[in-house]
N, CA, C and O atoms as a GROMACS GRO file, in nm:
protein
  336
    1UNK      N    1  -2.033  13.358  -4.078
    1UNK     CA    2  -2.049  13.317  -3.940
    1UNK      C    3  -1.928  13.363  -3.859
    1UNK      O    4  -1.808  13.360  -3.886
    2UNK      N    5  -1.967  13.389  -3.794
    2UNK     CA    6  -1.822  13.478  -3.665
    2UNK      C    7  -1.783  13.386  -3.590
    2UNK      O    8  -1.855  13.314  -3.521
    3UNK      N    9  -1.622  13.383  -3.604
    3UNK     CA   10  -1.527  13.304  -3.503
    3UNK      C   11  -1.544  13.337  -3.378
    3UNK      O   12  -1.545  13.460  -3.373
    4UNK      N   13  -1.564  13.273  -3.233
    4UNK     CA   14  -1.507  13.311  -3.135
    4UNK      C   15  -1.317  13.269  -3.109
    4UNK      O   16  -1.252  13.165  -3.115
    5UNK      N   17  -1.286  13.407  -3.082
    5UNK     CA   18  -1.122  13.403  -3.038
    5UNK      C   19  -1.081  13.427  -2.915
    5UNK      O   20  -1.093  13.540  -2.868
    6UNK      N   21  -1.019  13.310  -2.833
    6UNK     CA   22  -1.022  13.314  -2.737
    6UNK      C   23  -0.811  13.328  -2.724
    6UNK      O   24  -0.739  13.233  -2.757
    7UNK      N   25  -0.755  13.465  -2.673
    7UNK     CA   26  -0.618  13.503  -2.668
    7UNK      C   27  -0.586  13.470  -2.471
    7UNK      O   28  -0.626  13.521  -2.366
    8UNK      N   29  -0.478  13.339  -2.518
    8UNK     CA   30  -0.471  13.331  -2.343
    8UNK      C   31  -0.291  13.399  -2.326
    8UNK      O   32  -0.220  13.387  -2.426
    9UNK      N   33  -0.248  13.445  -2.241
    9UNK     CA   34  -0.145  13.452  -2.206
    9UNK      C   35  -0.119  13.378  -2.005
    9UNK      O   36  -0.195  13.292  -1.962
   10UNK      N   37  -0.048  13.414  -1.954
   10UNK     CA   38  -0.017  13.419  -1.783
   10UNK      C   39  -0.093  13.468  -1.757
   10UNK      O   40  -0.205  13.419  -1.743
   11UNK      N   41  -0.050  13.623  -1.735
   11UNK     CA   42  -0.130  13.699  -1.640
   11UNK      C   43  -0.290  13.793  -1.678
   11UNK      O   44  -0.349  13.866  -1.598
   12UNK      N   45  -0.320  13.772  -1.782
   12UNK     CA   46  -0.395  13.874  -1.866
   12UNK      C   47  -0.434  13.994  -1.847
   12UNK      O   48  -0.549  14.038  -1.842
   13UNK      N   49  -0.273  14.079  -1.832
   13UNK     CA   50  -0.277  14.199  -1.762
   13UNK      C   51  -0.211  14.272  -1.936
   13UNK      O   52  -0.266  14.364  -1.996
   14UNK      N   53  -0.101  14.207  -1.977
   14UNK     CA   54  -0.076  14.290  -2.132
   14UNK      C   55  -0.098  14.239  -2.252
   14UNK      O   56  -0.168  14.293  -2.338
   15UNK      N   57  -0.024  14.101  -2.266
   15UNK     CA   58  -0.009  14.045  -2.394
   15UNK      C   59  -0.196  13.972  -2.468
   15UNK      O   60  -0.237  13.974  -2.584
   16UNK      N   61  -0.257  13.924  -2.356
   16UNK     CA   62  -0.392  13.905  -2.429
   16UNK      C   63  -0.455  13.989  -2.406
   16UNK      O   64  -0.514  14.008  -2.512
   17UNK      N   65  -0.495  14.074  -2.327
   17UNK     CA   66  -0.568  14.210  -2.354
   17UNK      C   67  -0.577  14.264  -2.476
   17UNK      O   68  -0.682  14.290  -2.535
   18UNK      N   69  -0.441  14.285  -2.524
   18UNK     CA   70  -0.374  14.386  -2.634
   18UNK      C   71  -0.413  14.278  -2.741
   18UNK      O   72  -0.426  14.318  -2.856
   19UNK      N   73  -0.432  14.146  -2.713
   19UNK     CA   74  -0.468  14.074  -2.877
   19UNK      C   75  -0.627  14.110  -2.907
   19UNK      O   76  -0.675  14.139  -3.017
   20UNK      N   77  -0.697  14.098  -2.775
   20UNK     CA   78  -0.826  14.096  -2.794
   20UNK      C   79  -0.855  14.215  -2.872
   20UNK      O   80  -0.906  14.212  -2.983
   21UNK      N   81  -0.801  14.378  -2.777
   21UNK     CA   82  -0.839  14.485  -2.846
   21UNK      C   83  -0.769  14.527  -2.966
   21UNK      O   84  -0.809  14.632  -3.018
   22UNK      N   85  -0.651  14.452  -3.032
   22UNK     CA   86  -0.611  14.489  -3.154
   22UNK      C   87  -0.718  14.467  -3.257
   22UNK      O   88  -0.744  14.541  -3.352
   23UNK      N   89  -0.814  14.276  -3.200
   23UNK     CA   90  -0.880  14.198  -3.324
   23UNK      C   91  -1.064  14.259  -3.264
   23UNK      O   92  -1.151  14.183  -3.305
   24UNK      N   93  -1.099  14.338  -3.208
   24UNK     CA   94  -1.195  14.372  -3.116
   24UNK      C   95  -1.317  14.425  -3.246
   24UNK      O   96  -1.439  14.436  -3.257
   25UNK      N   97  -1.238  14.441  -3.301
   25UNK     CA   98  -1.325  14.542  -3.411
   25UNK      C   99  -1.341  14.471  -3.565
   25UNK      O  100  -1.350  14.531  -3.672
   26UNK      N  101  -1.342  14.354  -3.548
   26UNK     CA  102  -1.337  14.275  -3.674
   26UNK      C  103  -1.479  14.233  -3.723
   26UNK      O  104  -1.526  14.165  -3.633
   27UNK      N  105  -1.536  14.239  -3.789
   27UNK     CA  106  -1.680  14.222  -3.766
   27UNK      C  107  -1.705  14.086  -3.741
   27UNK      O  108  -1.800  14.051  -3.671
   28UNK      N  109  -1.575  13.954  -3.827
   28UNK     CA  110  -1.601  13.815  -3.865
   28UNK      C  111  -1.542  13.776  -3.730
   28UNK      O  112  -1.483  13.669  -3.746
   29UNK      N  113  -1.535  13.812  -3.625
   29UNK     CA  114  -1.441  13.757  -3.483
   29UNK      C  115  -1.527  13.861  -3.354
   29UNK      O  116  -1.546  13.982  -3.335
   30UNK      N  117  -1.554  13.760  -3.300
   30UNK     CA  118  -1.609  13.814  -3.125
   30UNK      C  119  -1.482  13.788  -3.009
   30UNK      O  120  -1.523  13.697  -2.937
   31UNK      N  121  -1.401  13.813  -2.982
   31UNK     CA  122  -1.335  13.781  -2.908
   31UNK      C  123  -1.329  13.794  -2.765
   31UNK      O  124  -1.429  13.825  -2.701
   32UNK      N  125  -1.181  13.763  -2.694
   32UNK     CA  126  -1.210  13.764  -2.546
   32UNK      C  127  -1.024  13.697  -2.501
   32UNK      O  128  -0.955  13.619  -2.566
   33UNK      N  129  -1.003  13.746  -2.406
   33UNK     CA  130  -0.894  13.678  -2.365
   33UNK      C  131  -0.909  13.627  -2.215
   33UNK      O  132  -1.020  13.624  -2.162
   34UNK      N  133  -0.760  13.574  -2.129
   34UNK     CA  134  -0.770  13.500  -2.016
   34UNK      C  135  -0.628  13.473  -2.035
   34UNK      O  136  -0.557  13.495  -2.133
   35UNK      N  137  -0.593  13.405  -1.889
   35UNK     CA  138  -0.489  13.419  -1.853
   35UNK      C  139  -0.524  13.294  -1.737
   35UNK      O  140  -0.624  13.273  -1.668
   36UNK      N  141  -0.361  13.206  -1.754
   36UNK     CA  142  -0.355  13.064  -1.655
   36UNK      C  143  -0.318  13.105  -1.515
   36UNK      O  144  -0.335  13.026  -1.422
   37UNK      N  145  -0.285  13.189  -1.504
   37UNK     CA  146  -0.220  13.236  -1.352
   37UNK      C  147  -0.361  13.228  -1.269
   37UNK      O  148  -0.472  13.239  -1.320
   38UNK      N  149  -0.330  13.206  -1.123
   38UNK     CA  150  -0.458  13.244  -1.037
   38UNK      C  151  -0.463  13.363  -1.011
   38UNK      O  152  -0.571  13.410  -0.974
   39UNK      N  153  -0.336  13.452  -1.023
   39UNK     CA  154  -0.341  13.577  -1.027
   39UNK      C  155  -0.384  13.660  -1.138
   39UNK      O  156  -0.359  13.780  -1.140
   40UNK      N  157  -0.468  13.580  -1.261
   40UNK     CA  158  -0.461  13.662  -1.367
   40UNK      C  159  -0.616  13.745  -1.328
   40UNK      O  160  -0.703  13.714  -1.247
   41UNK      N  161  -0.604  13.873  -1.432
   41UNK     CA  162  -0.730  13.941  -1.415
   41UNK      C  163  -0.859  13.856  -1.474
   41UNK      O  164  -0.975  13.864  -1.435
   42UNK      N  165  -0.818  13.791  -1.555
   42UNK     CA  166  -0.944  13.693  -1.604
   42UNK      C  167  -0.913  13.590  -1.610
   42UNK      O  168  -0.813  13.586  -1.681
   43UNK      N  169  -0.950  13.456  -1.562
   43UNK     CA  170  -0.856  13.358  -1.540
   43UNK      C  171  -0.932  13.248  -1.663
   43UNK      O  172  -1.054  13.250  -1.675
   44UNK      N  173  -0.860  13.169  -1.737
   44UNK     CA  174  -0.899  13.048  -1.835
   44UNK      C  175  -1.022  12.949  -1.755
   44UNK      O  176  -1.011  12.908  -1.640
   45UNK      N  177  -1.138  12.922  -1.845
   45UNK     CA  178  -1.235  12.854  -1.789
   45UNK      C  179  -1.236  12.728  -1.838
   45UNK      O  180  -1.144  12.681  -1.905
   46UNK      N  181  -1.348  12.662  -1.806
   46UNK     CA  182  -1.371  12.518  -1.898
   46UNK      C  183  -1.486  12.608  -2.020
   46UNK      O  184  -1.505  12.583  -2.139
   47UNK      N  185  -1.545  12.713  -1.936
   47UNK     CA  186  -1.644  12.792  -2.017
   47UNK      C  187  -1.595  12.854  -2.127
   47UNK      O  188  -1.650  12.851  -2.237
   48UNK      N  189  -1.479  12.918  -2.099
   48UNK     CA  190  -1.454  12.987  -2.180
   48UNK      C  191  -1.368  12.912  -2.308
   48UNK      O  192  -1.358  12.972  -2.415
   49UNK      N  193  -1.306  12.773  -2.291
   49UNK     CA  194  -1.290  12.696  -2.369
   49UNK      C  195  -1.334  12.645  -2.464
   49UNK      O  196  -1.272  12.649  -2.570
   50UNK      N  197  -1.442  12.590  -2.453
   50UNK     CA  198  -1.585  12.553  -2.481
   50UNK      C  199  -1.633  12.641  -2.584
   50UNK      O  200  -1.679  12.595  -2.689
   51UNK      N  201  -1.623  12.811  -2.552
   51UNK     CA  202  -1.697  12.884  -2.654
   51UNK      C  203  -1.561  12.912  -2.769
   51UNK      O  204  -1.557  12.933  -2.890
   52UNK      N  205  -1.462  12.901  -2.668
   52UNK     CA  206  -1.366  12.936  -2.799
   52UNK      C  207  -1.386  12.803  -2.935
   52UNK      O  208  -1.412  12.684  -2.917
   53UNK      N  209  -1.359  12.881  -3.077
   53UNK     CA  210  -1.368  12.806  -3.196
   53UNK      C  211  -1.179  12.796  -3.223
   53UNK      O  212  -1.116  12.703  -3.272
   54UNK      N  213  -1.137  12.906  -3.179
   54UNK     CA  214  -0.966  12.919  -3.176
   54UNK      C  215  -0.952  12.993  -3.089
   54UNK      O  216  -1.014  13.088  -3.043
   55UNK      N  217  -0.821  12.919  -3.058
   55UNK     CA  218  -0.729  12.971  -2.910
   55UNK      C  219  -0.591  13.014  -2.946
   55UNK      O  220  -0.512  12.937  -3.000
   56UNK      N  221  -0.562  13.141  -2.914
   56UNK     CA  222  -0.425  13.174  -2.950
   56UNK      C  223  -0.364  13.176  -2.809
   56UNK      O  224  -0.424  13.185  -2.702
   57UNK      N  225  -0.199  13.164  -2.836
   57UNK     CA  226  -0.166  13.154  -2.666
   57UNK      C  227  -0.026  13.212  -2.705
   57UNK      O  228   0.021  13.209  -2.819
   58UNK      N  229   0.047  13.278  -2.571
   58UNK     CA  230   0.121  13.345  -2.661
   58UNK      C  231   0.302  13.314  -2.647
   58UNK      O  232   0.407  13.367  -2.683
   59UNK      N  233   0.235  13.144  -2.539
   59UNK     CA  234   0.432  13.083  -2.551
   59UNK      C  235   0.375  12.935  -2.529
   59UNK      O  236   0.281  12.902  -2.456
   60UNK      N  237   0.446  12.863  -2.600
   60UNK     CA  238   0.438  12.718  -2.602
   60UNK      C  239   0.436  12.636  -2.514
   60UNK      O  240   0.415  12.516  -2.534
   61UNK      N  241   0.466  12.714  -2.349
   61UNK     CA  242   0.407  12.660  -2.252
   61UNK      C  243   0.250  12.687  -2.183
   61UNK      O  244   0.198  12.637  -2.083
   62UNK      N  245   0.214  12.762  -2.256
   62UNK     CA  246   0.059  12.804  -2.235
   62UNK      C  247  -0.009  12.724  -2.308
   62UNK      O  248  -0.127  12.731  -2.274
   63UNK      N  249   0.016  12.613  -2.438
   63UNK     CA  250  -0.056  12.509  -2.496
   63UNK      C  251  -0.033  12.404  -2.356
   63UNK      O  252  -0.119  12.384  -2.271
   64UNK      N  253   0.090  12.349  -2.357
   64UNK     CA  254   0.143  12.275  -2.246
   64UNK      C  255   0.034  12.287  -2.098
   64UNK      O  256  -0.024  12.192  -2.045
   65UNK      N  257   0.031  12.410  -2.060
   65UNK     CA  258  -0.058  12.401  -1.933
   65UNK      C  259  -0.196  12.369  -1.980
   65UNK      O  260  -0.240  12.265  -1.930
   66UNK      N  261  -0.290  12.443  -2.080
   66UNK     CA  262  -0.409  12.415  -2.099
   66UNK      C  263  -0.420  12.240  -2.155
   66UNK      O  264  -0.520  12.176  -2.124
   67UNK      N  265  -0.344  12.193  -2.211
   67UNK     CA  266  -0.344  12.062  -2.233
   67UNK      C  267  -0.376  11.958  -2.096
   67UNK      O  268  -0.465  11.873  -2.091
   68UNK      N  269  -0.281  11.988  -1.993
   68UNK     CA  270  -0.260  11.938  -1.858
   68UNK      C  271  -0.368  11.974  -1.806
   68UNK      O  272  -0.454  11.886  -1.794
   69UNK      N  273  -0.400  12.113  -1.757
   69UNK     CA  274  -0.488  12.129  -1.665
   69UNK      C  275  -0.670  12.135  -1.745
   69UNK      O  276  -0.766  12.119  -1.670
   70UNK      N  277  -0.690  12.156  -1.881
   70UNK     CA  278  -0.785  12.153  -1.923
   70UNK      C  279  -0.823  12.066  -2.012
   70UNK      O  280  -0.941  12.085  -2.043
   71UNK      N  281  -0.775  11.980  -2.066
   71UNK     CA  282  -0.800  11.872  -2.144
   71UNK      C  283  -0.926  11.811  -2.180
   71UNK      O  284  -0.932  11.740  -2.280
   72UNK      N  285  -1.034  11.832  -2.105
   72UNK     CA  286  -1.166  11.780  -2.111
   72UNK      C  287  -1.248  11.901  -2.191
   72UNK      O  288  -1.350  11.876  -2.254
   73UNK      N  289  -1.200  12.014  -2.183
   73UNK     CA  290  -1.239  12.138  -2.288
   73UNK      C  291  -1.227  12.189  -2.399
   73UNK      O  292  -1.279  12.271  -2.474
   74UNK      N  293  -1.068  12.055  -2.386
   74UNK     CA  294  -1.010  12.097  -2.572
   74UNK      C  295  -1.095  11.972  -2.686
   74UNK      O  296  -1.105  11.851  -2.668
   75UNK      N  297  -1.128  12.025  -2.762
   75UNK     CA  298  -1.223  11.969  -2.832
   75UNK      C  299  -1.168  11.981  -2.972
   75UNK      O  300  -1.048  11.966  -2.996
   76UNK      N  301  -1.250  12.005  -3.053
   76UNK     CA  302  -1.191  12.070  -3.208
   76UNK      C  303  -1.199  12.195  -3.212
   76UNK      O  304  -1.276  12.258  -3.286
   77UNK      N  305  -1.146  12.228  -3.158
   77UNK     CA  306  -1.047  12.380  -3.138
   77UNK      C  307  -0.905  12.386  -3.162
   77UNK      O  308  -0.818  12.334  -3.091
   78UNK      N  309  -0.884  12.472  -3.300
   78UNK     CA  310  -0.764  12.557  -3.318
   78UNK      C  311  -0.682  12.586  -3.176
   78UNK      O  312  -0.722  12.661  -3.088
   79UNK      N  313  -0.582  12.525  -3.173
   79UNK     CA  314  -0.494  12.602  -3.071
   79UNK      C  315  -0.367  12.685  -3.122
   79UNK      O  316  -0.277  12.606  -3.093
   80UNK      N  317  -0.334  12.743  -3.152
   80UNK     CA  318  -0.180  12.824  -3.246
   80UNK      C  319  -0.144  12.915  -3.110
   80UNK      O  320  -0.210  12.961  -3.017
   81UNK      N  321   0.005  12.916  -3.150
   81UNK     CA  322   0.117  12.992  -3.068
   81UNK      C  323   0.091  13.155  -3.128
   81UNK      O  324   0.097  13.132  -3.249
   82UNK      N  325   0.069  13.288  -3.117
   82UNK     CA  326   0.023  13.414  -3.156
   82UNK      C  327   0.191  13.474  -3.141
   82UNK      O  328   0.265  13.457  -3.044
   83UNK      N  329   0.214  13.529  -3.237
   83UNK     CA  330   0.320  13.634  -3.211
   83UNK      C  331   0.283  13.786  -3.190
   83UNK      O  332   0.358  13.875  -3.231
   84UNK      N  333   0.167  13.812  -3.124
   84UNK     CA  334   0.121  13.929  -3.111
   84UNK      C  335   0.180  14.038  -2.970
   84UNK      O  336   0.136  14.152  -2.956
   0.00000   0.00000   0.00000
């Protein structure tokens, strides 16, 4: 059964882009990234929460914000810090 992986950074202009298309080609993972900024190119949903099964994020204040501002989305979902 295939994970959805959901890679958030700020802006989702380098650091989750580059996770999505490193893990893009995995057969056991569908992925997707996003970004907390209002300026980001894809911005974090309640939707996109929701489908994530794990969430990588890629600084310990990006758990911190989705905790605060999304909390009603985090469910039993994996959240881990990514050193990618």
């Amino acid at each position: 059964m295939n994970k959805n992986v959901l890679f958030v950074c700020s802006q989702n202009k380098l650091r989750s882009p580059t996770a999505e298309q490193v893990y893009a080609s995995r057969d056991d993972l569908t992925v997707s990234s996003a970004g907390l900024n209002n300026s980001a190119k894809n911005r974090v949903s309640g939707e996109l929460l929701e489908w994530a099964d794990i969430i990588f994020v890629m600084e310990k204040n990006h758990i911190n914000r989705l905790r605060k501002n999304f909390r009603e989305y985090l469910k039993d979902q994996k959240t881990k810090r990514s050193f990618v």
